[in-house]
C-alpha positions as CSV (number, residue, x, y, z in Angstrom):
1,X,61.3,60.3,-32.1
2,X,60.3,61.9,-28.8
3,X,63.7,62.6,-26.9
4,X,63.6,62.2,-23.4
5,X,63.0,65.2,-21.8
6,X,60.6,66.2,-23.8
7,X,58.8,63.1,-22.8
8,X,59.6,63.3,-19.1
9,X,57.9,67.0,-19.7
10,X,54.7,65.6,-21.2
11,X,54.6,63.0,-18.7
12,X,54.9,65.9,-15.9
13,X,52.0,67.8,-17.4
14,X,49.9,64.9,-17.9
15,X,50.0,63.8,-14.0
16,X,49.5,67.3,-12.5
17,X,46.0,67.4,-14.3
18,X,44.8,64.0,-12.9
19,X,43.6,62.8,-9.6
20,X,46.3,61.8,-7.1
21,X,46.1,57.9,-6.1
22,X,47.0,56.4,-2.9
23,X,49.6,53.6,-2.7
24,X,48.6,50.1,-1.3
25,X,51.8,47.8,-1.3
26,X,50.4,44.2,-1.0
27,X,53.1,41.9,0.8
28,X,53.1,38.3,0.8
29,X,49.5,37.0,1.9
30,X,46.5,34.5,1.7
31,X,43.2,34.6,1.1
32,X,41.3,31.4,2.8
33,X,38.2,29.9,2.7
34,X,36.4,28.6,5.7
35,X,36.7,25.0,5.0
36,X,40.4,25.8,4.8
37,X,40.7,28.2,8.3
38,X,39.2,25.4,9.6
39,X,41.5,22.7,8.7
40,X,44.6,25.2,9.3
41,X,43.4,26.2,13.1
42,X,40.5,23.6,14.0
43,X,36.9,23.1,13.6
44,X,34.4,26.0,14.2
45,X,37.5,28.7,14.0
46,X,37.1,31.8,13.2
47,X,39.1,34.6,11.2
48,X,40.4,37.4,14.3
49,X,40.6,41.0,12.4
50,X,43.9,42.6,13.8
51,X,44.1,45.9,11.4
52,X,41.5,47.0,9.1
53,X,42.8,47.7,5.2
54,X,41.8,50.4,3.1
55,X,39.4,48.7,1.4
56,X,35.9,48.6,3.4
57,X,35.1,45.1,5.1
58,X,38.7,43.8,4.7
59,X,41.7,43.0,7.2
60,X,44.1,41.3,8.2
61,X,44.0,38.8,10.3
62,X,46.4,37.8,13.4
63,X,46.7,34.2,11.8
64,X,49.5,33.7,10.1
65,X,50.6,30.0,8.4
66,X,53.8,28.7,6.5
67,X,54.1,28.1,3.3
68,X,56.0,25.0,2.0
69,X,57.2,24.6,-1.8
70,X,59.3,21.8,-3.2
71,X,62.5,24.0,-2.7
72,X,62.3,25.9,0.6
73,X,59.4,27.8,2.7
74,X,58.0,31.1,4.0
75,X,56.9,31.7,7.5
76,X,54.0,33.9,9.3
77,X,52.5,34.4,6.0
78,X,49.4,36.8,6.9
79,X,46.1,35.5,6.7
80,X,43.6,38.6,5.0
81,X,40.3,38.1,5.8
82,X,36.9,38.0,5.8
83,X,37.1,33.9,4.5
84,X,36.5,34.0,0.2
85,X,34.8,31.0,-1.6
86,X,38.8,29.7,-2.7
87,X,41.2,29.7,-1.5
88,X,44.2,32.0,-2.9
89,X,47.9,32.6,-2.0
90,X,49.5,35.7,-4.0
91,X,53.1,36.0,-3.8
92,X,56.2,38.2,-5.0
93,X,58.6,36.7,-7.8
94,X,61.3,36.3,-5.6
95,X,58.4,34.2,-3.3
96,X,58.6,31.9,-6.3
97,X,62.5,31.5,-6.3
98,X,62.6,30.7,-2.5
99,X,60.0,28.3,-3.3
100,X,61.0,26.9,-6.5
101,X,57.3,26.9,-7.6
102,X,56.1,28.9,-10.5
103,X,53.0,31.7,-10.1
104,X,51.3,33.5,-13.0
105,X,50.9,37.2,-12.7
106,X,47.2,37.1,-12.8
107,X,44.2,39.1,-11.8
108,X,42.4,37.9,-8.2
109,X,40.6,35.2,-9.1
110,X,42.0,34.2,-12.0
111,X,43.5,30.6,-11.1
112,X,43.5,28.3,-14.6
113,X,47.0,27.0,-14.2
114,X,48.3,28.8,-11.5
115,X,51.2,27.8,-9.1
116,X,50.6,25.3,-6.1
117,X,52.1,25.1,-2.9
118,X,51.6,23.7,1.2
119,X,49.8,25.9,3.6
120,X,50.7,24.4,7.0
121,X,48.8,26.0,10.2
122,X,48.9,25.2,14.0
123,X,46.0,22.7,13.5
124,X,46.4,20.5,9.6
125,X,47.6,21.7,6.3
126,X,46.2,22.3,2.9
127,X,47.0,21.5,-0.3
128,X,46.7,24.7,-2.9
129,X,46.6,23.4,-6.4
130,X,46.3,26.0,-9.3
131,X,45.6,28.6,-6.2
132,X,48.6,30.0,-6.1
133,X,49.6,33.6,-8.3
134,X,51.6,37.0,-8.5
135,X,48.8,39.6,-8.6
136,X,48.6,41.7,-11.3
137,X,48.7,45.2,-10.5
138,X,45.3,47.2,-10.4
139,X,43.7,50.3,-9.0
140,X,40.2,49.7,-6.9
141,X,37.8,52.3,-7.5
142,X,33.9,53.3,-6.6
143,X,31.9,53.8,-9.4
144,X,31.8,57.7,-8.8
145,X,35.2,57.5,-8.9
146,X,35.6,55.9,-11.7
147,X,33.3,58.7,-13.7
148,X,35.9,61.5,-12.4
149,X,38.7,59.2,-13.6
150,X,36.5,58.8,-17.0
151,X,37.5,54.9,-16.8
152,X,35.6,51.6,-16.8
153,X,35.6,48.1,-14.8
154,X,38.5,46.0,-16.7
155,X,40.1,49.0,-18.7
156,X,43.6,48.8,-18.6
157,X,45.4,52.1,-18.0
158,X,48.6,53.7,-17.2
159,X,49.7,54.8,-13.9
160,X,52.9,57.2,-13.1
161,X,54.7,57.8,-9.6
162,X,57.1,60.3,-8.8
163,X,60.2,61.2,-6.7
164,X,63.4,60.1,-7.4
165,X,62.8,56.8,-8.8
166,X,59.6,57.5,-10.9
167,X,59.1,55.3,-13.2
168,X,55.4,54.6,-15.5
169,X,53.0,51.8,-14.8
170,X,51.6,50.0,-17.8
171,X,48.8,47.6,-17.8
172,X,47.2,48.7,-14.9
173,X,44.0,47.3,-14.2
174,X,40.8,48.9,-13.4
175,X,38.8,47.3,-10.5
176,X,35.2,49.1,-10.3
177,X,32.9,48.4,-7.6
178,X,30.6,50.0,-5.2
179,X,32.6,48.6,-2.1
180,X,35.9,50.1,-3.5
181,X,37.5,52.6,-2.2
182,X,40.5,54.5,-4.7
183,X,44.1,53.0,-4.4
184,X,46.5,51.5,-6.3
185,X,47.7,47.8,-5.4
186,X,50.9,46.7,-5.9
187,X,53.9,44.4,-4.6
188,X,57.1,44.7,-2.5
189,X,59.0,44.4,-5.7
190,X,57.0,46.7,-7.9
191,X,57.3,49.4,-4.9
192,X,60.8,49.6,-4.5
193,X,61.6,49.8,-8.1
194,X,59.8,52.9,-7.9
195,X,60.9,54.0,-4.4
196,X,57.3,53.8,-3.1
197,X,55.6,53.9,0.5
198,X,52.4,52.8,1.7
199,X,49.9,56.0,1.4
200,X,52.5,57.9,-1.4
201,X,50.3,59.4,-4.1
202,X,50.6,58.0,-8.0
203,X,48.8,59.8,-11.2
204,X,46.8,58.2,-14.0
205,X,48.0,59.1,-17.3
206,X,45.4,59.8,-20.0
């Protein structure tokens, strides 16, 4: 058995050889499509970018809408745009609680039995069903980066923060794509266990 030091050492060593990764923490938000925008805010509307994100192309939006489950609700939920094909509302665990619905951890995209849930805007509601998940946390990359990082599209890897509460990311999944930029995504909750800010720099562990 490795004792701990000696791991915490290894671990140390292994990080200050790899690339540093910036931290993007994903609060609460939905993804709509424009059948949806439209029955939240009216015919013909369209998605108004107030603060571009990291990744090229997206933002978020000034919309916000409530979410309603069958034991409470969540207000000024952010709308990110530009408007998907589906609609899809990615949450926190305690998001789930406040609810009382029940949301996968998933992959975007990934919706086969996910949660469901009320999306009320100014102008109608929507109905999610099986839209509704915890997103599993990943790291977005361009190809090029991906060759320095010597990792593929869908390769799970290992990630490692640091400070005082650094703690090891397993199951981190790789996102490759030539309109990727490098970060690593992931929630409120899965930040402050490690004591993380938006823009603080992680490692990938080999």
């Amino acid at each position: 058995m490795i004792d701990s030091q000696l791991r915490e050492n290894i671990f140390a060593r292994l990080a200050a050889s790899a690339p540093a990764i910036p931290v993007g923490i994903s609060n609460r938000h939905v993804h709509l499509s424009q059948q949806d925008v439209e029955k939240l805010f009216g015919q013909g509307y369209v998605l108004t970018p107030c603060k571009p994100l990291r990744q090229p192309g997206q933002f978020a939006a000034q919309e916000c809408v409530s979410v309603v489950g069958p034991k409470g609700s969540l207000r000024n939920v952010r709308v990110l745009g530009p408007t998907r094909q589906r609609s899809q509302l990615e949450i926190s665990r305690a998001d789930c609680f406040t609810l009382g619905i029940s949301a996968p951890v998933r992959e975007s995209g990934q919706l086969d039995n996910a949660g469901s849930a009320l999306l009320i805007g100014p102008a109608g509601h929507v109905e999610l069903r099986s839209q509704v998940i915890c997103a599993w946390r990943h790291i977005h990359m361009s190809p090029q980066e991906a060759h320095q990082l010597k990792v593929i599209n869908g390769q799970k890897v290992r990630v490692r923060s640091h400070g005082e509460r650094q703690l090891t990311f397993d199951e981190v999944v790789v996102r490759v794509d030539d309109n990727f930029v490098l970060e690593f995504h992931i929630d409120t909750e899965e930040a402050n266990a490690a004591g993380l800010k938006n823009g603080a720099l992680v490692s990938l562990i080999r």
